[in-house]
C-alpha positions as CSV (number, residue, x, y, z in Angstrom):
1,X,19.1,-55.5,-12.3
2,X,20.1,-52.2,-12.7
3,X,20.6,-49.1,-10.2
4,X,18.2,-46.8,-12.3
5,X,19.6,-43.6,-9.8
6,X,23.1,-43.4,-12.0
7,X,21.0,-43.6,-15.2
8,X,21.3,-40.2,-17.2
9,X,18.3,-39.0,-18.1
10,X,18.6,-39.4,-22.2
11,X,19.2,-43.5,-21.2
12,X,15.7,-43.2,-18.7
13,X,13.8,-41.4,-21.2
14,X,14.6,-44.3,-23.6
15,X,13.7,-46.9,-21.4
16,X,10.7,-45.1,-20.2
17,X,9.5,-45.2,-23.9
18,X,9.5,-49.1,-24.1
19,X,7.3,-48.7,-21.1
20,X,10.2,-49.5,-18.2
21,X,8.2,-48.5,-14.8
22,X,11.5,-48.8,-12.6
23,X,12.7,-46.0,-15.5
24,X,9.3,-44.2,-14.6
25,X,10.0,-44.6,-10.9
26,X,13.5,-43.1,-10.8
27,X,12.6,-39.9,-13.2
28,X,9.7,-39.1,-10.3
29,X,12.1,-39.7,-7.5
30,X,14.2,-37.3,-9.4
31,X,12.1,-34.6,-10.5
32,X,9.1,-34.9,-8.1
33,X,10.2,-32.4,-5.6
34,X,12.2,-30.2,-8.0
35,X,8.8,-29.8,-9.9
36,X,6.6,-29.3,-6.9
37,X,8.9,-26.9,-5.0
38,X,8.4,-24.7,-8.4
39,X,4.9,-24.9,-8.2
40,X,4.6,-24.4,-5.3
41,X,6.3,-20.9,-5.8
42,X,4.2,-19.9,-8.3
43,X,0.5,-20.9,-6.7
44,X,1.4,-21.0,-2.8
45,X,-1.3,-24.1,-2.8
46,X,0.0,-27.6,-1.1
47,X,-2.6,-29.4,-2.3
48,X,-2.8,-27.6,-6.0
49,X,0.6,-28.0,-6.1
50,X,0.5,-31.5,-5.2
51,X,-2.3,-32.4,-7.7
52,X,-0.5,-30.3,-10.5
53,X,3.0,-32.5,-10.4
54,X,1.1,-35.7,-10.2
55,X,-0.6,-34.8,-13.4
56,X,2.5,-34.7,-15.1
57,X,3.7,-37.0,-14.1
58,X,0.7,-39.0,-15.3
59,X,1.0,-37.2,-18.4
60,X,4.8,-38.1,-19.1
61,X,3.6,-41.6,-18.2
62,X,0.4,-41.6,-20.7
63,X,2.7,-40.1,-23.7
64,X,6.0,-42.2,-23.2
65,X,6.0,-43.4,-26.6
66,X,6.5,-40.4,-27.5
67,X,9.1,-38.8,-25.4
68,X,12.1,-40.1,-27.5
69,X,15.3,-38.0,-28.1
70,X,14.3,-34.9,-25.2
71,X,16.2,-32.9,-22.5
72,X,13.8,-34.5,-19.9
73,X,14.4,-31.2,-17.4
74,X,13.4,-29.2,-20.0
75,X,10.4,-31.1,-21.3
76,X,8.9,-31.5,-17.4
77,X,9.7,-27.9,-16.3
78,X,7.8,-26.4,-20.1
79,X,4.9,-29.2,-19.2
80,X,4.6,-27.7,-15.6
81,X,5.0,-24.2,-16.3
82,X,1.8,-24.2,-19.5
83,X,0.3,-26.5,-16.8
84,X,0.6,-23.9,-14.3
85,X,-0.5,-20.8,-16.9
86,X,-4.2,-23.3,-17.6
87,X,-4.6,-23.4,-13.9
88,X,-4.3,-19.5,-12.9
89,X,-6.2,-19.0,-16.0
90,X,-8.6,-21.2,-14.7
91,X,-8.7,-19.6,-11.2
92,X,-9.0,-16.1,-12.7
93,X,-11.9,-16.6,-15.1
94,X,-13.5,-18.5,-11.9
95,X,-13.2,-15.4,-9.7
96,X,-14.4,-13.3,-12.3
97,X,-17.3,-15.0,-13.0
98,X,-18.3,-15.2,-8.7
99,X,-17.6,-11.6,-9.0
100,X,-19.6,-11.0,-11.4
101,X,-22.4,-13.0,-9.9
102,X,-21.5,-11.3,-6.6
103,X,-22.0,-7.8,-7.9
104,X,-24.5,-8.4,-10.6
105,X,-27.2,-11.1,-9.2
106,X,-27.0,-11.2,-5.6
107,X,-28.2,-8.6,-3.6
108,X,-25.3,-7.2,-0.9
109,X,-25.5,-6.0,2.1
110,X,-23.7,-2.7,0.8
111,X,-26.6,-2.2,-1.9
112,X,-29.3,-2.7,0.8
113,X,-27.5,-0.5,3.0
114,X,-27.4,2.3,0.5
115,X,-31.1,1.4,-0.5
116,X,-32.2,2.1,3.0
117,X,-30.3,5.4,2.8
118,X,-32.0,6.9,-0.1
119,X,-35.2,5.9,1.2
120,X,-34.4,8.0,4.6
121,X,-32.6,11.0,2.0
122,X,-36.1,11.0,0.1
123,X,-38.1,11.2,3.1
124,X,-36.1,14.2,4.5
125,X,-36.5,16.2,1.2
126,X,-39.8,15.0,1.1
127,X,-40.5,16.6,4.8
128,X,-38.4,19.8,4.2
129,X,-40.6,20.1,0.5
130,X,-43.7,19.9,3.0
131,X,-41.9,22.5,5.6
132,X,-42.0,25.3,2.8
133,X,-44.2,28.3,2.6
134,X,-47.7,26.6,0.6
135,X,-47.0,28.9,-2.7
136,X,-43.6,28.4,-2.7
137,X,-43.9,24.5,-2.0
138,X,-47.2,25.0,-5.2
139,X,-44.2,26.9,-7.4
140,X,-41.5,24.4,-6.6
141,X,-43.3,20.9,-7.0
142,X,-44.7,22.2,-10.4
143,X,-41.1,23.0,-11.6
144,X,-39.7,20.3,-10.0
145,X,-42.2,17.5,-10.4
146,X,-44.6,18.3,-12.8
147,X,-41.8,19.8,-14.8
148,X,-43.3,23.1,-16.3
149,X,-41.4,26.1,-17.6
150,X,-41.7,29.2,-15.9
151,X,-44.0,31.0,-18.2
152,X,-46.4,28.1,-17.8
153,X,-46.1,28.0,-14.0
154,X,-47.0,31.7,-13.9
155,X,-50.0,31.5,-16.5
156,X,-51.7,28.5,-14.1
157,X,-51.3,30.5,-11.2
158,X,-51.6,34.1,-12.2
159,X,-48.0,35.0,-11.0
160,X,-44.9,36.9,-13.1
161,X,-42.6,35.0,-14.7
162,X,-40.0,36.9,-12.4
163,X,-42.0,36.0,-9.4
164,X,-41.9,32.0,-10.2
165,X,-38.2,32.2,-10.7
166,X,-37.9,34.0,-7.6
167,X,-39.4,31.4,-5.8
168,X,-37.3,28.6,-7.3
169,X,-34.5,30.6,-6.2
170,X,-35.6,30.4,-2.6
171,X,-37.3,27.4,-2.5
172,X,-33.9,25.8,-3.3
173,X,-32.0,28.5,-1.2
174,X,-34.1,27.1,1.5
175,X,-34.1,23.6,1.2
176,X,-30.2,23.1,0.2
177,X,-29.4,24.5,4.1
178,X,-32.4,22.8,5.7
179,X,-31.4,19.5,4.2
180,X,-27.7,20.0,4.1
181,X,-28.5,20.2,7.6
182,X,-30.7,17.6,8.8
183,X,-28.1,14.9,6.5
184,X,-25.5,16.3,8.7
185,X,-27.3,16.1,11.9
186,X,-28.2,12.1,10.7
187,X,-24.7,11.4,10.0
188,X,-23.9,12.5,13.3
189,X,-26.5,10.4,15.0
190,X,-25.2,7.1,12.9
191,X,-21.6,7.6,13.7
C-alpha cells in the first residue's frame, strides 16, 4: 500500500480519475482547510463556509473522470472562488428581493408613523382654516379647494378681483405663522 501524503498532486489526480478513494482522501486532507480558510475570508460564515468546500469536494469527486492532466491547486481554488461569486450572488439577489418586499408590500412601522403624522398635520390646518375670519376662510377654501381663479371668486361673491387676492395674501400670511407655530409647539411636546 502506498503512503498517498508523498504523492504529488499530478500522480493523485490520476489516480483519482480511475476512481482511487485513498487518492480522494489524501487531496481533501490536503486542500480541505487551505480551501475553507479562503472561504471563509471571503463570506465570514462557518457553516457557509463549511457547506461551500464540501461541495467541491463532492464536485471534484462526481467529475473525476474528467480531471486528467490539471494543476489540482489551481483547478480547486478557480472551482471555489466561481463557487463563492454564485453564492454572494445568491445572497444579494435574496436581500434584494426581502427588501423589496420590506419596502414595497409590508406596511412599516416608519410609514404608519408618518401616516399618523399627516393625519395630525391635516387636522391642524384644518383647525387654523376654521380659526380664520368667515370671508377670508369663504375666499381661501374656494381658491384653495374648489380651485377657482380670482376673477371667478370675485364674480360669486361680489368682491374685486384685488380684494380676493388680498385675501389670499393674508389668508396664507396668517396661516403659514399660525401653523408654523402650532407644528413647532407639537414637536416640542413629542420630543
Amino acid at each position: 500500500m502506498k503512503a498517498y501524503n508523498h504523492i504529488e498532486d499530478g500522480e493523485l489526480i490520476a489516480l483519482l480519475a480511475r476512481g482511487d478513494r485513498s487518492a480522494f482522501t489524501e487531496i481533501f486532507n490536503r486542500y480541505n482547510k487551505l480551501l475553507y480558510s479562503h472561504v471563509f475570508n471571503k463570506i465570514r460564515d462557518e457553516e457557509a463556509s463549511r457547506d461551500l468546500v464540501q461541495d467541491i469536494f463532492v464536485i471534484l469527486w462526481e467529475k473525476r473522470s474528467l480531471v486528467k492532466n490539471i494543476n489540482l491547486a489551481g483547478y480547486l481554488f478557480t472551482m471555489t472562488r466561481n463557487r463563492i461569486l454564485n453564492l454572494l450572488s445568491h445572497n444579494k439577489i435574496v436581500s434584494d428581493y426581502f427588501t423589496t418586499v420590506q419596502y414595497d408590500v409590508l406596511p412599516s412601522a416608519q410609514m404608519a408613523d408618518e401616516m399618523i403624522r399627516e393625519k395630525q398635520l391635516e387636522a391642524i390646518i384644518q383647525a387654523e382654516i376654521n380659526a380664520l375670519p368667515p370671508r377670508m376662510r369663504e375666499v381661501f377654501v374656494l381658491s384653495r379647494y374648489k380651485y377657482l381663479s380670482n376673477r371667478e371668486i370675485a364674480e360669486k361673491l361680489g368682491l374685486s378681483e384685488h380684494t380676493v387676492a388680498d385675501q389670499i395674501k393674508k389668508s396664507l400670511k396668517t396661516l403659514r405663522s399660525r401653523i408654523g407655530l402650532r407644528i413647532l409647539m407639537c414637536f416640542i411636546q413629542v420630543f
